[in-house]
N, C-alpha and C positions, 0 to 999 in steps of 0.2 A: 392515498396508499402509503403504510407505512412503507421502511426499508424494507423490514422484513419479509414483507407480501411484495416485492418486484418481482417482476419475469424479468427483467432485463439481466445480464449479468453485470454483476458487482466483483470487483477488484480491492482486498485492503492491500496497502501498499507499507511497506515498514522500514524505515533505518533507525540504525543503532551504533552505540561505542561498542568499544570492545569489553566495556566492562557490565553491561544487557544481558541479563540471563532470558533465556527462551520465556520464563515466567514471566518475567513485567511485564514480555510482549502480549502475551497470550492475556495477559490481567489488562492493558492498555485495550487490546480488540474489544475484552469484553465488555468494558466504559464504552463504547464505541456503539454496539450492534450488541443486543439483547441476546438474540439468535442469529446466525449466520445463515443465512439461504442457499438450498443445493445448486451449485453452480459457482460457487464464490472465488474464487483465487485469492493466493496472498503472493506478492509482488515484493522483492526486492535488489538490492546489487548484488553483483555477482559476489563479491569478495565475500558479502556473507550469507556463502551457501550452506555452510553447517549448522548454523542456529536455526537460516530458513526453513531446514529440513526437517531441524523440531516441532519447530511453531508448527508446520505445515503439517506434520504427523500426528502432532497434540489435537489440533483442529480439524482433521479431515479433510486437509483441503490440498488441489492443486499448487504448488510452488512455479513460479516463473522465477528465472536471474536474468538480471537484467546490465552489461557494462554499463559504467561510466559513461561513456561518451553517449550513449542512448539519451542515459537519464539527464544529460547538462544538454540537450537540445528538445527535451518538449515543452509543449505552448501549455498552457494554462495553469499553471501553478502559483501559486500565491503565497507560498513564504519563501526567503531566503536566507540564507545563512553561513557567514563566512567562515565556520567553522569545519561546515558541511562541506565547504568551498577549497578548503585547504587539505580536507584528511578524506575524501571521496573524489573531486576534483567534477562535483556537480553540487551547487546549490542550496538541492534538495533532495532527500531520496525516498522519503515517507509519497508525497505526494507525484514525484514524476516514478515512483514507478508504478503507481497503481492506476495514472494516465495509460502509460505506456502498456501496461501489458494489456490495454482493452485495445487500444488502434489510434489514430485520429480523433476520431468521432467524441471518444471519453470525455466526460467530466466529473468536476468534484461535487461528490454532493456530501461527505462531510470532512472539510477542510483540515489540513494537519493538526494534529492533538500531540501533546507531548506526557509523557511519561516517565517514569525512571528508567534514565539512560537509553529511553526508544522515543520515537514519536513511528505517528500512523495517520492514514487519510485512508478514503474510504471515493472510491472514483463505480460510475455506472455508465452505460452505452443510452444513448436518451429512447423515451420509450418509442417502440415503431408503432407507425402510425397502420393505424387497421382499417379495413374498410368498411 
């Protein structure tokens, strides 16, 4: 099953500088995911709610914000970055917030990608099992 044919829901999760225009992001998703599946969310920090609101708008998709504090305590993330670490005061924010906005449960199924001035991950709820 490609991405794009999941039923499960998909989460892209995105951080950015301050110097990210809403395009790279939207240009970074689309390296990313061909088509975006109905159902998708796009995840990021709170602080940047205004750009989120583009992307989200651009894209047709729900926006989650997510604090700080959320994004410096989820589990399965696999990049880190002291940069991230210093000017967000979590990490990582591409990948813990597209965990986060699914639950627990989330995982990565395409790991941080980076972009100009963005990066992005791509997090799903694993498939349930049918009878």
């Amino acid at each position: 099953m490609t991405i794009e044919n999941r039923q499960e829901p998909l989460s892209i999760g995105f951080g950015c500088s301050s110097r990210a225009s809403s395009e790279d992001i939207v240009r970074l998703i689309h390296t990313l995911l061909a088509s975006i599946p109905a159902g998708t969310t796009i995840a990021t920090l709170d602080r940047r709610a205004s750009i989120g609101e583009t992307v989200a708008t651009a894209l047709g998709l729900r926006l989650v914000l997510l604090p700080a504090s959320v994004l410096a305590n989820v589990r399965g993330v696999t990049a880190h970055s002291s940069l991230a670490l210093a000017k967000a005061q979590t990490a990582n924010v591409a990948e813990a917030s597209a965990l986060a906005s699914l639950g627990p449960s989330a995982r990565l199924i395409i790991p941080q990608r980076k972009g100009r001035f963005c990066t992005c991950a791509v997090a799903s709820l694993p498939p349930r099992v049918r009878p």
